[in-house]
C-alpha positions as CSV (number, residue, x, y, z in Angstrom):
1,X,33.5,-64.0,0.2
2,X,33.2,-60.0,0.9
3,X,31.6,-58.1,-1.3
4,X,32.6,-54.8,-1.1
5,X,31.0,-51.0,-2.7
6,X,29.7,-47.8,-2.1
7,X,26.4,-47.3,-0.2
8,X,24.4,-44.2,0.9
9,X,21.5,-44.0,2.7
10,X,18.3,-42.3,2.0
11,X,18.3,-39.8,5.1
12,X,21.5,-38.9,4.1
13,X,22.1,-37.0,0.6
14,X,18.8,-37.6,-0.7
15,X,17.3,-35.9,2.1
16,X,19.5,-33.0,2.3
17,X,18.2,-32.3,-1.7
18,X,14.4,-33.2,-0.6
19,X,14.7,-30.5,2.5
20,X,16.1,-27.7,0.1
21,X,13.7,-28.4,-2.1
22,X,11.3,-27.7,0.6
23,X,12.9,-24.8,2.0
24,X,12.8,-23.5,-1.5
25,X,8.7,-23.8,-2.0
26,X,8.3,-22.0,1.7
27,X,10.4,-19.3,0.5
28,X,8.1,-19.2,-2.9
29,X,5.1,-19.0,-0.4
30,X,6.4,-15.8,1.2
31,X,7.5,-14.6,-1.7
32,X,4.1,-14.7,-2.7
33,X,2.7,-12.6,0.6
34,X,5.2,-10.4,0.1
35,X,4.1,-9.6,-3.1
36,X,0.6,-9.6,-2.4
37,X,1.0,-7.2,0.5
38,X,-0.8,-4.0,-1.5
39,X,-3.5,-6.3,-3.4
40,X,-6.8,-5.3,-3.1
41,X,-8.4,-8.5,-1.4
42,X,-5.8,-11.0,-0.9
43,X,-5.6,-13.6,1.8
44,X,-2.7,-14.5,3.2
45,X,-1.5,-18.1,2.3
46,X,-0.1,-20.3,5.4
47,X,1.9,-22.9,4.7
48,X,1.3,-26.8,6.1
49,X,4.5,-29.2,6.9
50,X,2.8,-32.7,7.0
51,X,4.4,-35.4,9.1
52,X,7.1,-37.1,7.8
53,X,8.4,-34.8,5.2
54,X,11.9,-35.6,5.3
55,X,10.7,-38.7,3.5
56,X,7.8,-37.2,1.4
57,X,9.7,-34.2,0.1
58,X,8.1,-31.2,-1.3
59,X,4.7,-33.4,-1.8
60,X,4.2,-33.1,1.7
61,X,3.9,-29.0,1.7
62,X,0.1,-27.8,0.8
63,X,-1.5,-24.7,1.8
64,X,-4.1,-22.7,3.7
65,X,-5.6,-19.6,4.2
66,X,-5.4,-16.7,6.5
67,X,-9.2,-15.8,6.6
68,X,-8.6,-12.7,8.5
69,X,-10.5,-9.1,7.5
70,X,-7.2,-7.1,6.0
71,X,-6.5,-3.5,6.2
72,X,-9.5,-1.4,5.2
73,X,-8.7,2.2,2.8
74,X,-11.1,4.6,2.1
75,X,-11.9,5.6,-1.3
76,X,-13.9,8.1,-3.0
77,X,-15.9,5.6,-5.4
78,X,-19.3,5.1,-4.1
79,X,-19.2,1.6,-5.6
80,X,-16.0,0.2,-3.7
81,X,-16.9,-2.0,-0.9
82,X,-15.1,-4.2,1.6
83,X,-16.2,-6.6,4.1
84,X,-15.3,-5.7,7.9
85,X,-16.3,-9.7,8.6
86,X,-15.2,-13.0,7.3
87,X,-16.9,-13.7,4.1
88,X,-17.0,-13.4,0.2
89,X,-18.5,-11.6,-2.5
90,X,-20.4,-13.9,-4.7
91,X,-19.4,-13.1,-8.8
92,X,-20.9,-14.7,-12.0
93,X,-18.0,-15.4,-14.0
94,X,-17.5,-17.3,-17.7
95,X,-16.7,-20.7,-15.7
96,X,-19.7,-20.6,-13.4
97,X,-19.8,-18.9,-9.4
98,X,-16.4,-17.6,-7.6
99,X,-16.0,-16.2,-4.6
100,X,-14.1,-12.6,-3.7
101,X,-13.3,-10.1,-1.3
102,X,-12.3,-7.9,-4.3
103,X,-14.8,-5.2,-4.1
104,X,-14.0,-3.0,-6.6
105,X,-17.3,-2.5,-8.4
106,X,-18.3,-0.6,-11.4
107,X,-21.8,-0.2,-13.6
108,X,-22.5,-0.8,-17.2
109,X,-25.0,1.6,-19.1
110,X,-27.9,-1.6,-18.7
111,X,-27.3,-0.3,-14.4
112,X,-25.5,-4.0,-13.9
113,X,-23.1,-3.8,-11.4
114,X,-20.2,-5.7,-12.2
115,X,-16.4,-6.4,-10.7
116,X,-13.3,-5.0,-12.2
117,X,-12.6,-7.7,-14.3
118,X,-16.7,-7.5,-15.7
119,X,-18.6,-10.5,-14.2
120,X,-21.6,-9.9,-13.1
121,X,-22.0,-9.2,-9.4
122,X,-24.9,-11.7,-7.8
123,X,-27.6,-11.0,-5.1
124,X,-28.5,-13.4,-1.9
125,X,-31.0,-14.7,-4.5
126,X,-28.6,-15.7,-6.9
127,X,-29.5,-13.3,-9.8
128,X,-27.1,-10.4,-11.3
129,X,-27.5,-7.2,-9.4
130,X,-29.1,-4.5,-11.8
131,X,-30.2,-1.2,-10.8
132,X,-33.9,-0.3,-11.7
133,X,-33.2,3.1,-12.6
134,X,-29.6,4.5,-14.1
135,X,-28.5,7.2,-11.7
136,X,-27.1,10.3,-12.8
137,X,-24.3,10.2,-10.6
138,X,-22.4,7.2,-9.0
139,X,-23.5,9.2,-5.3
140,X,-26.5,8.6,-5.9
141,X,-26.1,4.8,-5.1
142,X,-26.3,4.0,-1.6
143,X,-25.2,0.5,-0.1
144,X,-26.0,-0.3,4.4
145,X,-24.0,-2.5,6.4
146,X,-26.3,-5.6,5.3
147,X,-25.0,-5.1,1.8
148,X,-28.5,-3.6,1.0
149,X,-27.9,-1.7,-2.7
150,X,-30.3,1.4,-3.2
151,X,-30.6,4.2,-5.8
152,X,-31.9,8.0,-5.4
153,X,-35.1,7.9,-8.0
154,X,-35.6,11.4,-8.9
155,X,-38.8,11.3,-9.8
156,X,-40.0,9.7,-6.7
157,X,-37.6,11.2,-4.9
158,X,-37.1,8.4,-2.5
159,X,-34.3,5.1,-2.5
160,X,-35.5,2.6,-5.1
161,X,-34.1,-0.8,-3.3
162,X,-31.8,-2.8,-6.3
163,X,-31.4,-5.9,-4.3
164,X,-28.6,-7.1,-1.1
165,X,-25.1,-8.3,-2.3
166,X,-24.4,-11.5,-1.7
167,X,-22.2,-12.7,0.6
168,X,-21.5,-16.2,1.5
169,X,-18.4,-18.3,3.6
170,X,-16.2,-20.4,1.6
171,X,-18.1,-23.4,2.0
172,X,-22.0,-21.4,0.7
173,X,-23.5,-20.1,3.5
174,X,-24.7,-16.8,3.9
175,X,-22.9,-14.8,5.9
176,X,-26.0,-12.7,8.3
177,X,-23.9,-9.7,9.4
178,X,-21.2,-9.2,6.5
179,X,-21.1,-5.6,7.6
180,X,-20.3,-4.0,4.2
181,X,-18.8,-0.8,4.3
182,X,-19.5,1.6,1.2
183,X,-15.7,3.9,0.0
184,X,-13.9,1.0,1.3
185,X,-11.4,-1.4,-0.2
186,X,-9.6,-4.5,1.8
187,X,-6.2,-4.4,1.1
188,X,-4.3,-7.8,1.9
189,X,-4.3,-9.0,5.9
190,X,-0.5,-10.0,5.2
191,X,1.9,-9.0,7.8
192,X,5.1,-7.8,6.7
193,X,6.8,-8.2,10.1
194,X,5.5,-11.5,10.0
195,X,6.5,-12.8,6.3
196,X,10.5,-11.2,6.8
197,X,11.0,-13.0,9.9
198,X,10.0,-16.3,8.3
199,X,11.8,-15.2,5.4
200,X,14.8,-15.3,7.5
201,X,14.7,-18.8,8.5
202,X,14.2,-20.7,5.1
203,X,17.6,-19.6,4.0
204,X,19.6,-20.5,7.0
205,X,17.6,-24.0,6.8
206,X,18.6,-24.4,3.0
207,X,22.1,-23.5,3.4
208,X,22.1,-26.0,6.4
209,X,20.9,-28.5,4.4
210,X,23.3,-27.5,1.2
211,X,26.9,-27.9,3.4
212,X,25.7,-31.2,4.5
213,X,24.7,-32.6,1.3
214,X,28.6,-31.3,-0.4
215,X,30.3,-32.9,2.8
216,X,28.7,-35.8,2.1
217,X,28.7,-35.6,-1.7
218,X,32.5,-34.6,-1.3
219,X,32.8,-37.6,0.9
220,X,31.6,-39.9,-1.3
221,X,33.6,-38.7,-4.3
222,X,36.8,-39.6,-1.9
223,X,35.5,-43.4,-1.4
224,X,35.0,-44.0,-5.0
225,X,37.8,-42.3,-5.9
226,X,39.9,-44.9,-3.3
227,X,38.3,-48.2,-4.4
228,X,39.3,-47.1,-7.9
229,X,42.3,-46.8,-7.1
């Protein structure tokens, strides 16, 4: 006895749909240094192909990140500061510690100094940074390569020290020579060269992928299509 039907393989159409799936996510990831390109402290993210992801599909793609210092601008707001080194800004937020390299910071009318978005900015001894005397002008604040945060007391006449910002790797640890630069904000470290280049590829990959899944699509239709008839 024969028994006779229509068969397909895995590596064949279902593979084709799992790889333009894929190529489809890597272009999302570009997509997304691209449009980061001009935000103040963003890393580039770097895409990771496991092994054998024409079987695991688009489970197999995770990410990493570019840890790189980006492209330093200088400002005219004594309370923007980058980082010239690896490292974060440590922020007390609503759902507990985050890291940034967003360094756009402002002060309340208590002297806390805070980021954009209004959590409180720490010190390397883990308390908010607050500054013991409310200047009367944002130059008055004055903020070393150590992340060292002083204000001009008139009275005194001398630099009141506030406390050192924090700044820690991703993993705690405090960075020892964050080399802080005052007027400065880190724009992204993405390379636009870079990210159109790749850009470039996922298509051709895609469309690659897309002809060989309707070939074999189209020649599947025709084998049904004969042992119907």
């Amino acid at each position: 006895m024969i028994n006779g039907g229509v068969h397909f393989t895995e590596p064949g159409i279902v593979q084709n749909i799992r790889a333009m799936r894929m190529q489809t996510i890597l272009m999302g990831i570009t997509n997304d240094n691209v449009t980061g390109f001009d935000k103040i402290g963003y890393q580039r993210k770097i895409p990771v192909v496991s092994s054998f992801a024409e079987f695991i599909g688009e489970d197999a793609i995770s990410t990493t990140t570019d840890d790189t210092v980006g492209r330093l601008g200088l400002t005219e707001n004594p309370l923007d500061v980058a980082l010239a080194e690896k490292g974060f800004f440590q922020i007390l937020t609503d759902n507990g510690i985050q890291l940034t390299r967003d360094g756009r910071f402002k002060m309340n009318k208590n002297g806390e100094i805070l980021s954009l978005d209004g959590s409180k900015v720490l010190t390397n001894m883990g308390t908010p940074l607050v500054l013991p005397i409310i200047p009367e002008k944002l130059e008055d604040i004055s903020i070393d390569l150590n992340g060292v945060v002083r204000v001009y007391n008139k009275d005194t006449r001398k630099m009141d020290t506030a406390g050192t910002l924090s700044v820690v790797t991703s993993d705690g640890a405090a960075v020892l020579n964050p080399s802080v630069k005052q007027y400065y904000n880190e724009y992204s470290n993405v390379n636009l060269q870079t990210e159109f280049m790749q850009a470039m590829v996922y298509p051709k990959t895609f469309e690659a992928n897309r002809q060989l899944y309707q070939i074999q699509n189209s020649n599947l239709q025709k084998a049904i299509s004969a042992l119907g008839g």
